[in-house]
C-alpha positions in Angstrom: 33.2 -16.8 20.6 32.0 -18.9 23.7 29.5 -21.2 23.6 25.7 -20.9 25.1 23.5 -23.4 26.8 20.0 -22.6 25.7 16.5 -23.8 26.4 16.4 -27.2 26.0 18.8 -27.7 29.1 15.8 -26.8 31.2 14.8 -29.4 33.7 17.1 -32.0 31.6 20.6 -30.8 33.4 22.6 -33.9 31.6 26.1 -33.9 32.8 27.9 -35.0 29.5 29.0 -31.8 28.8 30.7 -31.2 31.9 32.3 -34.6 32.1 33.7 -33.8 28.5 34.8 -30.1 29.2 38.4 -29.4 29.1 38.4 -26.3 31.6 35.3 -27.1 33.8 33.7 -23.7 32.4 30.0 -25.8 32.9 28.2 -25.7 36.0 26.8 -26.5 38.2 28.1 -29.8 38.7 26.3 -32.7 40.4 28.5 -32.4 43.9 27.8 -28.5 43.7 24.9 -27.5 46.3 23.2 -25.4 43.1 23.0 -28.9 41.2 19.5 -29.2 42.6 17.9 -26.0 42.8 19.4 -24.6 39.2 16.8 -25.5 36.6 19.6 -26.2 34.0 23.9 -25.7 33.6 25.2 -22.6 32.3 28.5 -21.9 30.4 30.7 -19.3 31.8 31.8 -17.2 29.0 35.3 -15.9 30.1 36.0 -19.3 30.8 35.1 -21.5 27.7 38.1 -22.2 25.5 35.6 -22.5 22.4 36.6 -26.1 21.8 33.5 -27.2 21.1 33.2 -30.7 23.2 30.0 -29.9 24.9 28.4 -30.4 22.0 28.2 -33.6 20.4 27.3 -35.0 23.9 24.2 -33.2 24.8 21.5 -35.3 24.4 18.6 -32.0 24.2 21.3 -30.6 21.5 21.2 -27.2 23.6 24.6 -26.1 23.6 25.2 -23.1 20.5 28.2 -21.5 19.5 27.1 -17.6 20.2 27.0 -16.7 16.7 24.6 -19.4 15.7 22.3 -19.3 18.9 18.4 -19.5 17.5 16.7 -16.1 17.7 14.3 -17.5 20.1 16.8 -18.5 22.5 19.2 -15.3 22.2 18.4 -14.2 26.0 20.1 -17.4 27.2 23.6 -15.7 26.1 22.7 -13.6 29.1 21.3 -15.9 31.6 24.7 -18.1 30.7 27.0 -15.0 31.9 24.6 -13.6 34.8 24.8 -17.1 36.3 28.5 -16.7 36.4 28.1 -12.2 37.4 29.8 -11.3 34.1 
């Protein structure tokens, strides 16, 4: 089960969770030319370990374990993976 970032990412784009990931599955980072144009970061889904650290340190509380995404946020599972072409 990987974990999603959902809706209230959008236009936030705190970098907690990347400094805290274990296996830099989070993007786009700050020194990435997306960082700016990308609304919000995206978890890739082959990548994420499912260790959960992202989550304690977003501040918006918008990262999900898949399974317990809200129903009103279940199309970010794809935007997360499209992001990264999966």
């Amino acid at each position: 089960m990987a974990y999603v970032i959902a809706e209230p990412c959008i236009g936030t784009k705190d970098t907690a969770c990347v400094d805290v990931c274990p296996v830099d599955c989070i993007h786009p980072r700050k020194d990435e030319a997306k960082f700016a144009d990308d609304t919000q970061l995206y978890i890739d889904p082959v990548e994420c370990i499912d260790c959960g650290a992202c989550v304690p340190v977003c501040p918006v509380s918008a990262i999900f374990p898949v399974d317990d995404l809200p129903d009103k946020w279940k199309g970010f599972t794809e935007v997360n993976a499209k992001y990264f072409n999966r």
